[in-house]
Every structure is written in structure tokens, then in C-alpha cells.
C-alpha positions in Angstrom: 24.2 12.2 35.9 22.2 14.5 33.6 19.3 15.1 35.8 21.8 15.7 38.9 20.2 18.8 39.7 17.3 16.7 40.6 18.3 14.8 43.2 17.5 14.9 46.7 19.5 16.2 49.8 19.4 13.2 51.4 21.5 10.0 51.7 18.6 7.3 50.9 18.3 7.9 47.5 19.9 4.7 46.2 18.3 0.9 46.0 19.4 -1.5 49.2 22.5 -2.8 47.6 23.8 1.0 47.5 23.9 0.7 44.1 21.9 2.3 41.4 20.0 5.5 42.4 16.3 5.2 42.0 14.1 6.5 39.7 12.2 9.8 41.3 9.5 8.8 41.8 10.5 5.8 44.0 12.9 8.3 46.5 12.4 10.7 48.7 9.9 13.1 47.1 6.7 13.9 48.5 4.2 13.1 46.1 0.6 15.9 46.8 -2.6 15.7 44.8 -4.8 18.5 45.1 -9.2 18.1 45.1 -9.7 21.1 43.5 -10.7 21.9 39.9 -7.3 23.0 37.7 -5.6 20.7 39.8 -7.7 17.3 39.9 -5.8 15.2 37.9 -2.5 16.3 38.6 0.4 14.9 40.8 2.8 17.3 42.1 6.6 15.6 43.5 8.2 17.9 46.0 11.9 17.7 46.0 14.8 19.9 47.5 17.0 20.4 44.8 21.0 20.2 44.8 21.2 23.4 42.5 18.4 25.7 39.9 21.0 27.3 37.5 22.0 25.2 34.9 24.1 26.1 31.9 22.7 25.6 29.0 25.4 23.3 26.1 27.1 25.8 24.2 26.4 23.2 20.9 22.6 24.6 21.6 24.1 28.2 20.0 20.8 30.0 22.3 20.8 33.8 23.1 21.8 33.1 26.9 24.0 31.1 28.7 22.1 29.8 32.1 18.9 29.1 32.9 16.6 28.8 35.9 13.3 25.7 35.9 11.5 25.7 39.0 9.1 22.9 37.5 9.6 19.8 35.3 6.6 19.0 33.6 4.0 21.5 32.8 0.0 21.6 33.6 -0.3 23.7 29.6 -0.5 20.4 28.4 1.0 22.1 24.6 1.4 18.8 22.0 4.4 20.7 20.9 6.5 21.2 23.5 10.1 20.6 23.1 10.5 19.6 26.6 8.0 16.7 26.9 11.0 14.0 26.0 13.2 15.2 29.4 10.5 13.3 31.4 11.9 9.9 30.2 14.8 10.6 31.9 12.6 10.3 35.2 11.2 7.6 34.2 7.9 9.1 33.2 6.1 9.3 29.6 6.9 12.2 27.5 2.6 12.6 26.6 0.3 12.6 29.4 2.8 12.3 32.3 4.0 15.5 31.5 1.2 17.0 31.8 -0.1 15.9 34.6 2.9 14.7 36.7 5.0 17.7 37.6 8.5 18.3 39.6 8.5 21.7 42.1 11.7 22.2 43.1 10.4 23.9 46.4 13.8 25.0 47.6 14.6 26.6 44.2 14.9 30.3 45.8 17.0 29.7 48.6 19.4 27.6 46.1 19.2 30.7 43.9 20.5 33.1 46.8 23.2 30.8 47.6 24.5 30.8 44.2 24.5 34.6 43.6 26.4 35.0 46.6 28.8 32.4 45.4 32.7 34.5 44.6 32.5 32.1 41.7 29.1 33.6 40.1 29.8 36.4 37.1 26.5 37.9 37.1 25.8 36.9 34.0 22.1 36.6 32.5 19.6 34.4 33.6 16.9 33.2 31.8 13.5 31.7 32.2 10.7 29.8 30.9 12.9 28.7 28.1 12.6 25.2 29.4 8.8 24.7 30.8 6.7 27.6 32.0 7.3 29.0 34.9 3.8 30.6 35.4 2.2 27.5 35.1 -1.2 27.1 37.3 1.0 25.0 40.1 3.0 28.5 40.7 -0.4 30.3 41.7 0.1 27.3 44.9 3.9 27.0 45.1 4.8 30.8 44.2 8.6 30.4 43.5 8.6 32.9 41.0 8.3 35.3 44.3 11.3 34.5 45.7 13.3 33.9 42.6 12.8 37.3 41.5 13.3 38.9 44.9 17.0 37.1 44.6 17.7 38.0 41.2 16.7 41.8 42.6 18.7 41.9 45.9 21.4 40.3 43.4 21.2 43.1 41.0 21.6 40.1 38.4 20.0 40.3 35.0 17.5 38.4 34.0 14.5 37.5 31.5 10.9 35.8 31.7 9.3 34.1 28.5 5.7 33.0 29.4 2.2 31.9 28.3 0.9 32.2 31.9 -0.8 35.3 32.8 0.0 35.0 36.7 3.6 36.8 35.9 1.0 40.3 36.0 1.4 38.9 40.4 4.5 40.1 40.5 4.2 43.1 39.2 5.6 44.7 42.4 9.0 42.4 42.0 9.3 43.1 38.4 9.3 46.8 38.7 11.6 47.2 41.8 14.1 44.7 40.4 14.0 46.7 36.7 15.0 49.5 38.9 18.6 47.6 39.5 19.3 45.5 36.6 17.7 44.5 32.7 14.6 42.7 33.0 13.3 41.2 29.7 9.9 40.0 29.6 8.2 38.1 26.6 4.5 36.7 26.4 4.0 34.1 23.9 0.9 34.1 22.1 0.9 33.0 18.3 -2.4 32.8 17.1 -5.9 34.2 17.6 -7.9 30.9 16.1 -9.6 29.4 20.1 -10.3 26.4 18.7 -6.6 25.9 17.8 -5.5 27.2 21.2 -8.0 24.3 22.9 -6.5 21.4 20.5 -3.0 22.2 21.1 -2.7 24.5 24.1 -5.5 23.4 26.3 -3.7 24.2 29.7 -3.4 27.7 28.6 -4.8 30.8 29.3 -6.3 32.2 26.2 -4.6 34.0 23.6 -6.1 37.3 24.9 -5.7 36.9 28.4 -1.9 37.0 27.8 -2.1 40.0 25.2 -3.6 41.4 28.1 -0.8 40.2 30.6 2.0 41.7 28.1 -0.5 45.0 27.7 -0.2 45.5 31.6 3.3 45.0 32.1 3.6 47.8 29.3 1.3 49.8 31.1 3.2 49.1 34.4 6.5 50.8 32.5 8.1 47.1 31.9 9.1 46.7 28.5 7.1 43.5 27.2 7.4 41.8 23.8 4.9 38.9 21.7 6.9 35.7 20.8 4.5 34.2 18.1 5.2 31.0 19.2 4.7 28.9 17.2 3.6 29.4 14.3 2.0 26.3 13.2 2.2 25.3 9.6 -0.9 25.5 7.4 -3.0 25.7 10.9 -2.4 30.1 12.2 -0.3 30.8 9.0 -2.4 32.3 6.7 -2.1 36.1 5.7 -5.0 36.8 7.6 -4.2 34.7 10.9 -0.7 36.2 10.7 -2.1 39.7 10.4 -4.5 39.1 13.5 -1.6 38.2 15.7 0.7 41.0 14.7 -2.7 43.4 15.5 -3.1 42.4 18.7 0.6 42.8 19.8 1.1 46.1 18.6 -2.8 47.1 20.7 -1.0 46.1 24.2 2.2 47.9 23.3 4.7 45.0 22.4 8.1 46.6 22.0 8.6 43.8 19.5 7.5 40.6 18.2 8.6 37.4 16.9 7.5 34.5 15.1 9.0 30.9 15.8 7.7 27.9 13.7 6.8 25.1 15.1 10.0 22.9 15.4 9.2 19.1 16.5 11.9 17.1 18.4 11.7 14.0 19.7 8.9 13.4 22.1 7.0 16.2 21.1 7.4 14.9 17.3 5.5 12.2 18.5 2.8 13.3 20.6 2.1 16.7 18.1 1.8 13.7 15.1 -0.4 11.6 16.9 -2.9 14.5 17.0 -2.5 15.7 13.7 -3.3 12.4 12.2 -6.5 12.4 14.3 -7.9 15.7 13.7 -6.5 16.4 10.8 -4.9 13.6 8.9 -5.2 15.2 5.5 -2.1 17.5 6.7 0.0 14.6 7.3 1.6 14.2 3.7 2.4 18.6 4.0 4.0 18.0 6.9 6.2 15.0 6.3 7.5 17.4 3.0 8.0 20.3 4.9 9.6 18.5 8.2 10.8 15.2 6.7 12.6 13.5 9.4 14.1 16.6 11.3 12.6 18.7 13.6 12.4 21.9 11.9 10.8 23.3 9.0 12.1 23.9 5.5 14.7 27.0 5.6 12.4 28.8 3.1 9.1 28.3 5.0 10.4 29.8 7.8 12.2 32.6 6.0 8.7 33.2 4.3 7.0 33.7 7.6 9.8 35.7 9.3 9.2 38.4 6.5 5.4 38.3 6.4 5.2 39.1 10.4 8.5 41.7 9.5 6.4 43.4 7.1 3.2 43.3 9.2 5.0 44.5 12.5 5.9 48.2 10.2 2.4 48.0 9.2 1.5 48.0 12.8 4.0 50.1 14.3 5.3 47.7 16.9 8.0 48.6 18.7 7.2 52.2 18.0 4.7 53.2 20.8 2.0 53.7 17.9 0.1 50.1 19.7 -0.8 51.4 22.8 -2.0 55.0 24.1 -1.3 56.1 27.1 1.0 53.2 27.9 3.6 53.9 30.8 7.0 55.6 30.5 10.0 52.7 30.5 11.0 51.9 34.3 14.4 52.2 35.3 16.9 49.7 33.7 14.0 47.3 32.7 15.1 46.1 28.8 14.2 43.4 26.4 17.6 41.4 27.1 17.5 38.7 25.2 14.8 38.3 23.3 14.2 36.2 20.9 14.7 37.1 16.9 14.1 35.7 13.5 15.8 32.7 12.9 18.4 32.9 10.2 18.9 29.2 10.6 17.0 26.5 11.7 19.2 25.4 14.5 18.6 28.9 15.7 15.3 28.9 16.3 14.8 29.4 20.3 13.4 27.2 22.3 9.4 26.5 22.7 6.9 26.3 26.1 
């Protein structure tokens, strides 16, 4: 069953003939609603997972191996999330119930411990927020991201954090005591400056700044934090100018590096990105059906255009070069940017999107 990992420790999670199991919603998970402002609107399923590391297909050709989502769904609400078209596997919409109807996997850090310790486990690198954010606003309630990283520490086991969420600057404490033992990569993703973009299409978000900010204070912490400009989002944050701004602001909080991703469109998220392009701005329809056609990904040239403009821009800049930031801290123990993302040389490269 693809969605295994979802299912329930519990032996009533199948329809009276013992037959088929249930859709989640209809099991055993405990469905919460919260009255309070960034949560009205939202439903939360608790479940206790059978396992949190999954390994990721080797036909996806990513940067890392296995992967850790405390969350399915996500309260950032981005129209071009890659992710949006695993909720029809629960039986939930790929638009609006992913935004507001979102799996915790409350046991997630005890599974985690149990799996380090496993004579079977290598040690190899673990990665989050490749899938759905993990410092979404429902961690701020749940805080799994506590416990996960306090495993991963005690573990010594390597591991990196890609996130638009600026509650990751919470764990400072974790971070730096578990870059002490083993490579920590961090990466904030933050692609444009333009706010009334980030409201249309990330309107779950923290603003663009606030996470510049989030990726300046890890810096300043000593952590070693880089700028995923992701995505970039054709003929909306490309220009010159738009490109330039983004690659500025990096390089002021000290970004060891930074990296543009174009947008890339899959199914699901093809059609719920679409559907608001044609309403507020339906004169970019015909550019994008030439520059996508039916795929998911952008013309090879396009993206090799913008891969060189933010190359050139980030020597302008000096990223990476501890020109962005003064008086930054000195790099913390083993902390490194393991795995982060690149340029694409291919489209079926490009990484993965929040």
C-alpha cells in the first residue's frame, strides 16, 4: 500500500467484512479543530504512525536517499506545491483540502528513535521539508521538530532542513548541539521580494523577509544556512531587477549559497497553480502553455537562462563568501550544507518544491 506508513497501530482499521481498509479519515484518527486565529479553518488528524523514514524511489535521481514528513498537508497554502496531488491518495482534494486538512504523525519522534537504533540502519542522511514543510504553523502546537532533531542528535545521524517557516529559529538550541556531532544542512526558501506575489501564491507563509531573517540568525548562531530561490516563477519574480533583489537579500543575512528552482508543475499542483493564473492573470496563459506545454517543467533553456543570471548575481554579491553579513558567527562544529540543492542541469533534476 503506498501510503502504509500512514496507517494506524491498531487492528480496526478495516470495513466490517474485514475487507478493504478505510479511507483515513473514516479510521482511527482523532480529528481536533482549533478556535483560534491561524488555526480557524483547519482540521488536524492525529494518527500514530507505523514508520517516518521513507526512502525516496531511486527513478526520482534527488540529492538524498530518505526522508522524514511529520505532516501531510500543509497550512502555507502555496498553489504550486508539488505535494498537493498525495492527498488523493487519502481520499482528500489536492486544492483546498490540503491546505486546510492536515495529517500529524504525533508519534513521529519515538518512531525515529526506534529506527536509528535499528542494527539495520546505515546512518545515512536524512532529509527534511523536501515533501511538505515541516515548520508549518501546526508545528508551533505539535512541536515534532523537537524531538526529531533531539534523535537525529543523540543518533549522531546526518541530516538537513529545507523550510519557508521561520519557527526552525525555536530550535536553535537543537540545531547547534546536534551540528556539534554530525552535518546539519539548513536551507530557507525564499524566491522573490514582490508581497503581493507572496500573498497570491504563498499566502500561508511568513513573508519573504521574515525568513531572510530566519536564515540570517542561524548564520549568526554559527549554523551554515543557504537561500533556495524557490521557485522562480516565470514572467511573475523573473525579471533582472526581481532576480537581483533576491540574490541581495541572501547575500545581507549571510547565505553560504543560493539557488534558484523554477517553478515545475506536476499534477495536482498543475491544476490548482493554472486555475489561478487564468483568474488573475489570464493574459500569461498562452506564455505558459509554450514554455510548459504538457510537462511539468520548464523549457531547458529558460531554466538554464535563469540558473546563470542568479550565478552571475550571487559573484556580484559575494555570497558564499562572508562579504553578506558582518559580524556573522564563526561556523559551529560539524554543522555543513549537506545536501543542498544546486542548479539544475536537467529538468528532471530539479529538487523538489514546498
Amino acid at each position: 500500500m503506498r501510503w502504509d506508513s500512514l496507517r494506524l497501530d491498531s487492528s480496526d482499521d478495516r470495513d466490517a467484512a474485514g475487507g478493504t481498509t478505510l479511507p483515513l479519515i473514516e479510521r482511527n484518527a482523532v480529528a481536533r479543530t482549533f478556535d483560534t486565529p491561524e488555526f480557524r479553518g483547519m482540521t488536524f488528524y492525529e494518527i500514530h504512525a507505523k514508520s517516518i523514514v521513507s526512502e525516496v524511489p531511486k527513478s526520482s535521481r534527488m540529492m538524498f536517499r530518505y526522508t522524514i514528513n511529520p505532516y501531510r498537508g500543509c497550512q502555507h497554502s502555496c498553489r504550486y506545491c508539488f505535494a498537493r496531488n498525495t492527498h488523493t491518495y487519502l481520499d482528500m482534494d489536492a486544492g483546498r483540502d490540503f491546505d486546510t486538512r492536515v495529517v500529524v504523525k504525533v508519534n513521529a519522534p519515538e518512531l525515529l528513535r526506534a529506527k536509528l537504533a535499528s542494527p539495520s540502519w546505515a546512518g545515512e542522511h536524512i532529509a527534511m521539508g523536501t515533501n511538505v514543510d515541516c515548520y508549518q504553523r501546526a508545528e508551533g502546537r505539535y512541536k515534532l521538530m523537537r524531538g526529531i532533531i533531539a534523535a537525529l542528535r543523540d543518533a549522531a545521524n546526518p541530516f538537513s532542513i529545507l523550510t519557508k517557516g521561520t519557527l526552525i529559529t525555536r530550535d536553535l538550541d537543537l540545531l547547534l548541539s546536534a551540528a556539534e556531532v554530525t552535518d546539519v544542512g539548513l536551507n530557507v526558501s525564499a524566491a522573490f521580494v514582490d508581497k503581493s506575489l507572496w500573498r497570491a501564491i504563498e499566502p500561508g507563509t511568513p513573508a519573504p523577509e521574515r525568513r531572510i531573517e530566519a536564515c540570517a540568525a542561524l548564520n549568526d548562531a554559527g549554523l551554515r544556512c543557504g537561500v533556495l530561490m524557490g521557485p522562480v516563477v516565470p514572467f511573475l519574480s523573473d525579471s533582472p531587477a526581481q532576480l537581483a533583489a533576491a540574490v541581495r537579500q541572501a547575500a545581507e543575512a549571510g547565505a553560504v549559497h543560493v539557488t534558484p528552482i523554477v517553478l515545475h508543475l506536476r499534477p495536482g499542483a498543475r491544476e490548482w497553480f493554472l486555475g489561478w493564473l487564468r483568474e488573475a492573470h489570464p493574459e500569461l496563459v498562452p506564455r505558459y502553455a509554450e514554455l510548459y506545454g504538457r510537462g511539468a517543467y520548464a523549457r531547458k533553456d529558460y531554466q538554464e537562462r535563469i540558473a546563470g543570471q542568479v550565478r552571475e548575481l550571487a559573484e556580484r554579491f559575494a555570497v558564499g563568501r562572508g562579504a553578506g553579513r558582518p559580524g556573522g558567527g564563526t561556523p559551529r562544529g560539524r554543522g555543513t550544507a549537506a545536501a543542498s540543492p544546486r542548479p539544475p542541469a536537467a529538468p528532471h533534476e530539479q529538487l523538489s518544491l514546498l
